[in-house]
mmCIF file of the N, C-alpha and C atoms, coordinates in Angstrom:
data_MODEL
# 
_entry.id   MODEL 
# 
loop_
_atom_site.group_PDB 
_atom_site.id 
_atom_site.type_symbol 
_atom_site.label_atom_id 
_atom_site.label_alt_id 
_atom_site.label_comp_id 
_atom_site.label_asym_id 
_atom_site.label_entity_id 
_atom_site.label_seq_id 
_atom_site.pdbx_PDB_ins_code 
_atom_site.Cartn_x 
_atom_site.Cartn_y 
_atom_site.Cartn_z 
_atom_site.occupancy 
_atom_site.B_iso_or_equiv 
_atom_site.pdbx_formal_charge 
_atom_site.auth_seq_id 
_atom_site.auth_comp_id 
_atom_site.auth_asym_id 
_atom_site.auth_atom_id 
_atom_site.pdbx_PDB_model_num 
ATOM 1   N N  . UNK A 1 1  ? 1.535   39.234 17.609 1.00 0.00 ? 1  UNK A N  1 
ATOM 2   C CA . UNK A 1 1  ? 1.152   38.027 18.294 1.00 0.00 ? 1  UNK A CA 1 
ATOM 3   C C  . UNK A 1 1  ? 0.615   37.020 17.286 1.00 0.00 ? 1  UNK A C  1 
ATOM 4   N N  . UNK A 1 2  ? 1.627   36.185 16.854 1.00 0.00 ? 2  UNK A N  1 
ATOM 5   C CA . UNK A 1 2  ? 0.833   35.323 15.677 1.00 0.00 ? 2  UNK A CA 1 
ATOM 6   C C  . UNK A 1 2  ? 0.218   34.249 15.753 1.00 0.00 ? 2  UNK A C  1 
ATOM 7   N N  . UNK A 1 3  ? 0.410   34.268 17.436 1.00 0.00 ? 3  UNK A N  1 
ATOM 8   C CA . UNK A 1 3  ? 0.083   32.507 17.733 1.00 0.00 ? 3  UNK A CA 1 
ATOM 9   C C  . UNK A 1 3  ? -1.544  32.517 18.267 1.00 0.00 ? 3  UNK A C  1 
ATOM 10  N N  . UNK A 1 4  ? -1.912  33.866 18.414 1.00 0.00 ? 4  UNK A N  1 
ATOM 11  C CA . UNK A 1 4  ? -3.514  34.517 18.504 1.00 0.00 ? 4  UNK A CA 1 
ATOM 12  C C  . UNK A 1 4  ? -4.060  33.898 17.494 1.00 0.00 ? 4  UNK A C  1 
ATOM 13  N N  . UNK A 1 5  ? -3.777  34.174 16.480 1.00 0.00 ? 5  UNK A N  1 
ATOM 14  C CA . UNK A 1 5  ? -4.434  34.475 15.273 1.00 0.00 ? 5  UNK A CA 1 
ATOM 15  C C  . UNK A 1 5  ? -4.217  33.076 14.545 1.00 0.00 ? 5  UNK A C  1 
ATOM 16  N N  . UNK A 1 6  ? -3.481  32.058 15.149 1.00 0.00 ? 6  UNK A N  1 
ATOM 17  C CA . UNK A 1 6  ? -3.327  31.030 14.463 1.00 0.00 ? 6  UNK A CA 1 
ATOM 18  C C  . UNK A 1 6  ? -4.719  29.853 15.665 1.00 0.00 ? 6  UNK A C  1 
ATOM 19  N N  . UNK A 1 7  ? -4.428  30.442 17.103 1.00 0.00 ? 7  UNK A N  1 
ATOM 20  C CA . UNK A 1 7  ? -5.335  29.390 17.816 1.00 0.00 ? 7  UNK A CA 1 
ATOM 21  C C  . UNK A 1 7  ? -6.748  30.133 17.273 1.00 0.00 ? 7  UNK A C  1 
ATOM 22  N N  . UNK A 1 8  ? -7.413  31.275 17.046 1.00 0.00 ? 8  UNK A N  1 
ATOM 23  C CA . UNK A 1 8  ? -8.438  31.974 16.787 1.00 0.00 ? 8  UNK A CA 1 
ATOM 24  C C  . UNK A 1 8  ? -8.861  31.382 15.061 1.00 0.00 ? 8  UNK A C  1 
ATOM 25  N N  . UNK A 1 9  ? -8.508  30.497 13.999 1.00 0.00 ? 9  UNK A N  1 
ATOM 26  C CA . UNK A 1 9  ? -8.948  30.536 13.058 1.00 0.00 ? 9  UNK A CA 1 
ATOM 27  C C  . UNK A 1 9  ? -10.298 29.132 13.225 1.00 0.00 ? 9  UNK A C  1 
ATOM 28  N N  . UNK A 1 10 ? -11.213 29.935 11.831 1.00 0.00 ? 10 UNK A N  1 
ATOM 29  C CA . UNK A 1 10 ? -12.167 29.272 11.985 1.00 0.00 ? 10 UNK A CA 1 
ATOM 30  C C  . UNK A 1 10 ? -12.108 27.712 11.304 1.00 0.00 ? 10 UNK A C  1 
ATOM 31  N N  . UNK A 1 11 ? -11.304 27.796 10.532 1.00 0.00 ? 11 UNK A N  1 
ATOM 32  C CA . UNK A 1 11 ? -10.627 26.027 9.916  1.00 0.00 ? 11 UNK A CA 1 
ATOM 33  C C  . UNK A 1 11 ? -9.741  25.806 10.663 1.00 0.00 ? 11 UNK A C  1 
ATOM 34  N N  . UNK A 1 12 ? -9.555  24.308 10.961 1.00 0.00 ? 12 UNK A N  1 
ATOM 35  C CA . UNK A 1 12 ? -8.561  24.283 11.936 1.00 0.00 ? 12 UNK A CA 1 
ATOM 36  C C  . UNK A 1 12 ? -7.456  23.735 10.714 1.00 0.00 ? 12 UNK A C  1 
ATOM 37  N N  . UNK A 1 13 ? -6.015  24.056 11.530 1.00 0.00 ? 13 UNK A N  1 
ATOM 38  C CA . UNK A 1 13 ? -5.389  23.690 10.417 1.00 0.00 ? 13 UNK A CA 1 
ATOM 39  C C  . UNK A 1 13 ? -5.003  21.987 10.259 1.00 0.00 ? 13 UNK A C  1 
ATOM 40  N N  . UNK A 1 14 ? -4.350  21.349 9.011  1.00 0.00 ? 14 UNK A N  1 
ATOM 41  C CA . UNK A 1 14 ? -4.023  20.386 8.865  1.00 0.00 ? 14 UNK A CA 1 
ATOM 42  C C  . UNK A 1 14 ? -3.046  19.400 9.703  1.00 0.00 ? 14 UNK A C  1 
ATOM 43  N N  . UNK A 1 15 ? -3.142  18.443 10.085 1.00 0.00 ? 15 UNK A N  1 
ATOM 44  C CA . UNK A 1 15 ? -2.488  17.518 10.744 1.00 0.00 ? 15 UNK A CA 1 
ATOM 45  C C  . UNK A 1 15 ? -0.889  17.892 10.204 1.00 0.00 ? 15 UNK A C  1 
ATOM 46  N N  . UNK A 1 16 ? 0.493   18.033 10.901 1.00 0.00 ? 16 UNK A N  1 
ATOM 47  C CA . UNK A 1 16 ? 1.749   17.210 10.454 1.00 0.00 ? 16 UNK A CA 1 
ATOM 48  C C  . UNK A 1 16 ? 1.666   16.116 10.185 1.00 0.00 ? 16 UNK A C  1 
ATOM 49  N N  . UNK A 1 17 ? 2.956   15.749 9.591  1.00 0.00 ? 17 UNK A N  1 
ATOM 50  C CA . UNK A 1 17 ? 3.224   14.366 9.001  1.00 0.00 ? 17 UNK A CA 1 
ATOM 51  C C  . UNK A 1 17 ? 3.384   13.373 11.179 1.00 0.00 ? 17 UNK A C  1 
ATOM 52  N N  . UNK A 1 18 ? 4.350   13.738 11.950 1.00 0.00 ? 18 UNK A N  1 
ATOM 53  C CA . UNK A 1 18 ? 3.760   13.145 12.996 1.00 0.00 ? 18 UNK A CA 1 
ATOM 54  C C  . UNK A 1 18 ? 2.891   13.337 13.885 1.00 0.00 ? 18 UNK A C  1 
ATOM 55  N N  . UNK A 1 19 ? 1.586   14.052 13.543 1.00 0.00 ? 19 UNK A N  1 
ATOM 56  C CA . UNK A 1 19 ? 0.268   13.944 14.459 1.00 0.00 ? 19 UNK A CA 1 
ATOM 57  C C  . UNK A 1 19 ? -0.545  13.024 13.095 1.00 0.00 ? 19 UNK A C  1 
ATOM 58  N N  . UNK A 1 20 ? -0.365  13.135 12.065 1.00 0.00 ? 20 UNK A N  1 
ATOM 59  C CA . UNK A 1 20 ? -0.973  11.689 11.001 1.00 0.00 ? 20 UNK A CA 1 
ATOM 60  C C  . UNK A 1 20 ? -0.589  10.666 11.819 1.00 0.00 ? 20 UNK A C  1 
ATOM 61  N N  . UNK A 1 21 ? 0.812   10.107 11.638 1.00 0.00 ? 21 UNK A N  1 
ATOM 62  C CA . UNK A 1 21 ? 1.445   9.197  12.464 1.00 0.00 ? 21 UNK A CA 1 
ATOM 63  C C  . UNK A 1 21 ? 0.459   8.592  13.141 1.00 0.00 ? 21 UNK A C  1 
ATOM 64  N N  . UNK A 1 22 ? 0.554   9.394  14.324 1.00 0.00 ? 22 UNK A N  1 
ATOM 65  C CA . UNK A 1 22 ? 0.341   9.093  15.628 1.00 0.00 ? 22 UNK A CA 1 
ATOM 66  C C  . UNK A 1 22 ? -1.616  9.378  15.616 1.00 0.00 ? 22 UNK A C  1 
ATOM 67  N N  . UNK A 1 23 ? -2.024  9.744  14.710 1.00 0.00 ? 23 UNK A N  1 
ATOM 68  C CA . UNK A 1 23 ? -3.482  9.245  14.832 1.00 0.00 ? 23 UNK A CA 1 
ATOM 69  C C  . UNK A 1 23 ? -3.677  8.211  13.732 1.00 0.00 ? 23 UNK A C  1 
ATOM 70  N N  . UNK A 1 24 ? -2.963  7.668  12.901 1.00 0.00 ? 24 UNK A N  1 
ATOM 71  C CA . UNK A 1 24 ? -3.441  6.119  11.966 1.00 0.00 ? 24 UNK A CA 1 
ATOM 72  C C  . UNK A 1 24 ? -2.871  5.569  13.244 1.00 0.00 ? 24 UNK A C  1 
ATOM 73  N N  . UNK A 1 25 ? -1.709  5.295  14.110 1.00 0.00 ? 25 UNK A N  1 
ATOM 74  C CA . UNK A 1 25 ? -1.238  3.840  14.678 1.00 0.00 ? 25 UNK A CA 1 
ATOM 75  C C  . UNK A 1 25 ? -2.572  4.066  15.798 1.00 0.00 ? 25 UNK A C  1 
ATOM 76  N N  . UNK A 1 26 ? -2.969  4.865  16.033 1.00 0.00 ? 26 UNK A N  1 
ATOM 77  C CA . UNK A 1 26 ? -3.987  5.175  17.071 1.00 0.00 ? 26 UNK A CA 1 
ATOM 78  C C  . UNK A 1 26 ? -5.202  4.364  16.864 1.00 0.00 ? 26 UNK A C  1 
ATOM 79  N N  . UNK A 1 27 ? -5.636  4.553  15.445 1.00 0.00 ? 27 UNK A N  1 
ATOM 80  C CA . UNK A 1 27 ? -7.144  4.287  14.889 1.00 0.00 ? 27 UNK A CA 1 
ATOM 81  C C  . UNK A 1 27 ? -5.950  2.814  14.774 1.00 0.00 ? 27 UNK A C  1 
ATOM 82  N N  . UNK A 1 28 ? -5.827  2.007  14.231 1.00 0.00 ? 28 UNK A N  1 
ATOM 83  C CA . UNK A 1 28 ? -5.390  0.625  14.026 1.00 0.00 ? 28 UNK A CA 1 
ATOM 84  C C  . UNK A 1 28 ? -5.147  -0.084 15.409 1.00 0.00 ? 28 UNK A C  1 
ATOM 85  N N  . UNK A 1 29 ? -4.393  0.774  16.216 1.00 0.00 ? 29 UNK A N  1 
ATOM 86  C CA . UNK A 1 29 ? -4.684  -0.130 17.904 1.00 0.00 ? 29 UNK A CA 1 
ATOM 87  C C  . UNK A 1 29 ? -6.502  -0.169 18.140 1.00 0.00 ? 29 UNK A C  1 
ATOM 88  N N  . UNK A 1 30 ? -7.288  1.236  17.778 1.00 0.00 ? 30 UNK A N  1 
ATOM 89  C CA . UNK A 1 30 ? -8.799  0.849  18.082 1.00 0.00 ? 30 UNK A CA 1 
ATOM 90  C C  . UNK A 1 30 ? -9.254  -0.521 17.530 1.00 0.00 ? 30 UNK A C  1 
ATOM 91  N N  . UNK A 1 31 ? -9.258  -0.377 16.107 1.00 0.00 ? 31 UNK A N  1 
ATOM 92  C CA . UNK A 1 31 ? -9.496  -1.477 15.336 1.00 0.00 ? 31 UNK A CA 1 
ATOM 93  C C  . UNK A 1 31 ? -9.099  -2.321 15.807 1.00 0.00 ? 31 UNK A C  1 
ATOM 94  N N  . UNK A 1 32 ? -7.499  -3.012 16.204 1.00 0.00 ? 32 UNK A N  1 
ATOM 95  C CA . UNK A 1 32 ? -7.473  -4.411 16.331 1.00 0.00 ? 32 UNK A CA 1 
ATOM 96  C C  . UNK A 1 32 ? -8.320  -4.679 17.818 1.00 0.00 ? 32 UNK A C  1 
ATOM 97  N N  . UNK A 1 33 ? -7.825  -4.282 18.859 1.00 0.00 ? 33 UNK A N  1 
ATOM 98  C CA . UNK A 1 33 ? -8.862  -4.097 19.708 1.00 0.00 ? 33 UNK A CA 1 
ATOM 99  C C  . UNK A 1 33 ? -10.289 -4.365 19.738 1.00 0.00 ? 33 UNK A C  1 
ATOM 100 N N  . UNK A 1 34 ? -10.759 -3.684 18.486 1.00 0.00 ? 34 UNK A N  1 
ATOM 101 C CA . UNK A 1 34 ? -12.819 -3.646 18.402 1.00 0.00 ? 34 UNK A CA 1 
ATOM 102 C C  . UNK A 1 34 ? -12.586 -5.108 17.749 1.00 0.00 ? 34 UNK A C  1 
ATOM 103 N N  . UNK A 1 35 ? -11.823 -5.706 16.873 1.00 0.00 ? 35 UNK A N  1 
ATOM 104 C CA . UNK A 1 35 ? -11.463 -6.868 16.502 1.00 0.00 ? 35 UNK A CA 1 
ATOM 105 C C  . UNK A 1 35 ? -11.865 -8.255 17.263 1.00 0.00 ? 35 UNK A C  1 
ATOM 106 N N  . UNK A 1 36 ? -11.531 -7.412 18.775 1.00 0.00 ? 36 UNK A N  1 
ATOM 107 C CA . UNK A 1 36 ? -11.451 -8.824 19.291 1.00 0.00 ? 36 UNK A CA 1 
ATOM 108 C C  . UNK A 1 36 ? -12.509 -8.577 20.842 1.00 0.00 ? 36 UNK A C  1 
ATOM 109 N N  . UNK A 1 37 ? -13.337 -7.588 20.094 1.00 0.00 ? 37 UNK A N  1 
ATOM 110 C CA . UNK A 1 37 ? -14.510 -7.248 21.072 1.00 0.00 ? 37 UNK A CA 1 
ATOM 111 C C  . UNK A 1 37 ? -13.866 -6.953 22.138 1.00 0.00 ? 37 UNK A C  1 
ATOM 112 N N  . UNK A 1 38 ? -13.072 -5.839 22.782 1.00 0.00 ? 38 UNK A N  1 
ATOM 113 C CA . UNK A 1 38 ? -12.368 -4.962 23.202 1.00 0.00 ? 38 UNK A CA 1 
ATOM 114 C C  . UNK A 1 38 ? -12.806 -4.076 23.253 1.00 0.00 ? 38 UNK A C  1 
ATOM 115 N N  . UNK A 1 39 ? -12.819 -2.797 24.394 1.00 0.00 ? 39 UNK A N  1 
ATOM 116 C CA . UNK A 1 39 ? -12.935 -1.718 24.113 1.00 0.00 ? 39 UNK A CA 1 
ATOM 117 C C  . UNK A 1 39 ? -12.224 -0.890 25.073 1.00 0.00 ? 39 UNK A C  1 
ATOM 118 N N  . UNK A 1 40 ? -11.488 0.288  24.733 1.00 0.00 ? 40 UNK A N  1 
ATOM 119 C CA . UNK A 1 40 ? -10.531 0.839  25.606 1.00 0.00 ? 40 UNK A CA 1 
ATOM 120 C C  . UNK A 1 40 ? -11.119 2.481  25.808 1.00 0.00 ? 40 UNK A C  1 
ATOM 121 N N  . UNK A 1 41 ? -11.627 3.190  26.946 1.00 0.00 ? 41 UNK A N  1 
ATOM 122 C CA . UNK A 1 41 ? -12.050 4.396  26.854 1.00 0.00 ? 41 UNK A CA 1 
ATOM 123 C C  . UNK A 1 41 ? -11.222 5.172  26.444 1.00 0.00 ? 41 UNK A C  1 
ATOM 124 N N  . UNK A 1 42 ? -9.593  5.348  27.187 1.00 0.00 ? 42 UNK A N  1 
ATOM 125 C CA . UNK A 1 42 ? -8.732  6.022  26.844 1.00 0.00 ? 42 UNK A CA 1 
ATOM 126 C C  . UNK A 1 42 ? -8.572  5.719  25.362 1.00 0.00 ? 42 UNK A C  1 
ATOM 127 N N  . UNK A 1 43 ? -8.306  5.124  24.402 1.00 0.00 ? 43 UNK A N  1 
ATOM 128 C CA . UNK A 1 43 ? -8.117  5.193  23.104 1.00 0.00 ? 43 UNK A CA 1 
ATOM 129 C C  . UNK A 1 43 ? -8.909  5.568  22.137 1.00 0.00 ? 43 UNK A C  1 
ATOM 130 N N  . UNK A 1 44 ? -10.478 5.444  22.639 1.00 0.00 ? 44 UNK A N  1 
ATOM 131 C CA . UNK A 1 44 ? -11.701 6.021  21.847 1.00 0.00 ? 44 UNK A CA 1 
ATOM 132 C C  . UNK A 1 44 ? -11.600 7.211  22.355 1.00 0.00 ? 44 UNK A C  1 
ATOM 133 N N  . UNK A 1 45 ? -10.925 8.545  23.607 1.00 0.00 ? 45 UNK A N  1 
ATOM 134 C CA . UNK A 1 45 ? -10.780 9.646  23.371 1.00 0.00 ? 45 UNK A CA 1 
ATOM 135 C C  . UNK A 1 45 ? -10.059 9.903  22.928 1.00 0.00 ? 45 UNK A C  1 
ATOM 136 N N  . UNK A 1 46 ? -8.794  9.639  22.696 1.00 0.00 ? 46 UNK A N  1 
ATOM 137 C CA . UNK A 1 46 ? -7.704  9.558  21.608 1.00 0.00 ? 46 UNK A CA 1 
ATOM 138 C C  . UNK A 1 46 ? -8.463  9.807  20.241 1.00 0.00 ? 46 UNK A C  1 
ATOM 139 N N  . UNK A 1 47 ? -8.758  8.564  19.514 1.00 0.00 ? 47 UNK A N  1 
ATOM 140 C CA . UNK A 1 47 ? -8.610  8.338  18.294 1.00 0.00 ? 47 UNK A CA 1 
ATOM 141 C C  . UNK A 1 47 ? -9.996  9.597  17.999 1.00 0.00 ? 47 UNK A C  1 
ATOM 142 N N  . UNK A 1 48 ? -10.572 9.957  19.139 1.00 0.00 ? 48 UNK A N  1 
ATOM 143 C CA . UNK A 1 48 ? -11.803 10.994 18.711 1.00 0.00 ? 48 UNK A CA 1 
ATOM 144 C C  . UNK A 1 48 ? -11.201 12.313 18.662 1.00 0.00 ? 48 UNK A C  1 
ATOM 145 N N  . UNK A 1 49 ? -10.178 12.464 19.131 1.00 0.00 ? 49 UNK A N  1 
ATOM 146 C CA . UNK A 1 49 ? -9.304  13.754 18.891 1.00 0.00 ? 49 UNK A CA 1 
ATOM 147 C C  . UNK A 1 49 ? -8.836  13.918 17.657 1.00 0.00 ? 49 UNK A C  1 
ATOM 148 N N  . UNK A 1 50 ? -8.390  12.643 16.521 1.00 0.00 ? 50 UNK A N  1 
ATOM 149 C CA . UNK A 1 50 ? -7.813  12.932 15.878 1.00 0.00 ? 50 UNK A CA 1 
ATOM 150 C C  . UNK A 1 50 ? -9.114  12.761 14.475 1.00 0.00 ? 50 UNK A C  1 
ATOM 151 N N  . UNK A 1 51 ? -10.234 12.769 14.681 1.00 0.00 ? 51 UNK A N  1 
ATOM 152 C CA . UNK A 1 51 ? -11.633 13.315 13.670 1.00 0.00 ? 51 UNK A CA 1 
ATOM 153 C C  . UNK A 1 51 ? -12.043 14.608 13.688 1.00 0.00 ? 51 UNK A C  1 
ATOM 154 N N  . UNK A 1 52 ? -11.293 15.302 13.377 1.00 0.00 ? 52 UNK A N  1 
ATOM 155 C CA . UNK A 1 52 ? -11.688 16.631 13.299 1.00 0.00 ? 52 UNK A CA 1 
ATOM 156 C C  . UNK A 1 52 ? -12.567 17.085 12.167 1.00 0.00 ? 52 UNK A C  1 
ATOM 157 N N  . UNK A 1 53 ? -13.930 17.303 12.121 1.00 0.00 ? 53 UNK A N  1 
ATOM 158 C CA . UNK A 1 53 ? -14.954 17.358 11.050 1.00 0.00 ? 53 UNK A CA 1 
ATOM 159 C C  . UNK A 1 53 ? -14.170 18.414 9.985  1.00 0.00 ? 53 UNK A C  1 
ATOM 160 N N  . UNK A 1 54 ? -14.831 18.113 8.902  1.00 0.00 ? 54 UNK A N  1 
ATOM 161 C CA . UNK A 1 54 ? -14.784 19.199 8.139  1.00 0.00 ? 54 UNK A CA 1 
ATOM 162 C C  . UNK A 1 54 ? -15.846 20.558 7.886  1.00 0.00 ? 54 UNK A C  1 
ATOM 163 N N  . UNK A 1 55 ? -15.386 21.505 7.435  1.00 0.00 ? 55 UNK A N  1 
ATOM 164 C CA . UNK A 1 55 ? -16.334 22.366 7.388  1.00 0.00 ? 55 UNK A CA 1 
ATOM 165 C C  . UNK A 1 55 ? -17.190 22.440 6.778  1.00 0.00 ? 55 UNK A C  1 
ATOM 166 N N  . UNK A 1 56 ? -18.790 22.828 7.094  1.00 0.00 ? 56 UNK A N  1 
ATOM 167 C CA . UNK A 1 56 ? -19.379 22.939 5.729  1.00 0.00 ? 56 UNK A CA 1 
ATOM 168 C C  . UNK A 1 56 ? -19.464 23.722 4.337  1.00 0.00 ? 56 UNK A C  1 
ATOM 169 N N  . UNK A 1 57 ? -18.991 23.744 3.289  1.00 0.00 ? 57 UNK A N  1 
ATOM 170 C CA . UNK A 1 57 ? -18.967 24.283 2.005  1.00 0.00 ? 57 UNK A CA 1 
ATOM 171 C C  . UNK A 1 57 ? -20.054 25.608 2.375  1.00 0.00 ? 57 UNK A C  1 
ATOM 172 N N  . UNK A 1 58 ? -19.498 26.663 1.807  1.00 0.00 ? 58 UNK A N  1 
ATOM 173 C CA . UNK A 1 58 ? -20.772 27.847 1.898  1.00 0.00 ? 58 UNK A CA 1 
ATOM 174 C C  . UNK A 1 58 ? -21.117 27.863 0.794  1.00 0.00 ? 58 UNK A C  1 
# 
């Protein structure tokens, strides 16, 4: 079952080239938007999906 062991890791893994994509055009619709004193809920949960923290260094 490899797909266990891939949703179970403690780093999550790296973005593809189209989930990058599709979270920069994401964050740049926020921006122009906050631009023009705008604010869209649906796109600030979006673009918060695609900040995935990093871990802390042990």
């Amino acid at each position: 079952m490899k797909h266990i062991t891939s949703i179970t890791q403690r780093v999550p893994s790296r973005a593809d080239a189209v989930q990058d994509i599709i979270c920069r055009v994401l964050q740049f619709l926020a921006d122009i938007l906050g631009a023009y004193g705008g604010q869209a809920p649906l796109l600030g949960y979006l673009t918060g999906k695609c900040n995935i923290p990093e871990p802390n260094p042990e």
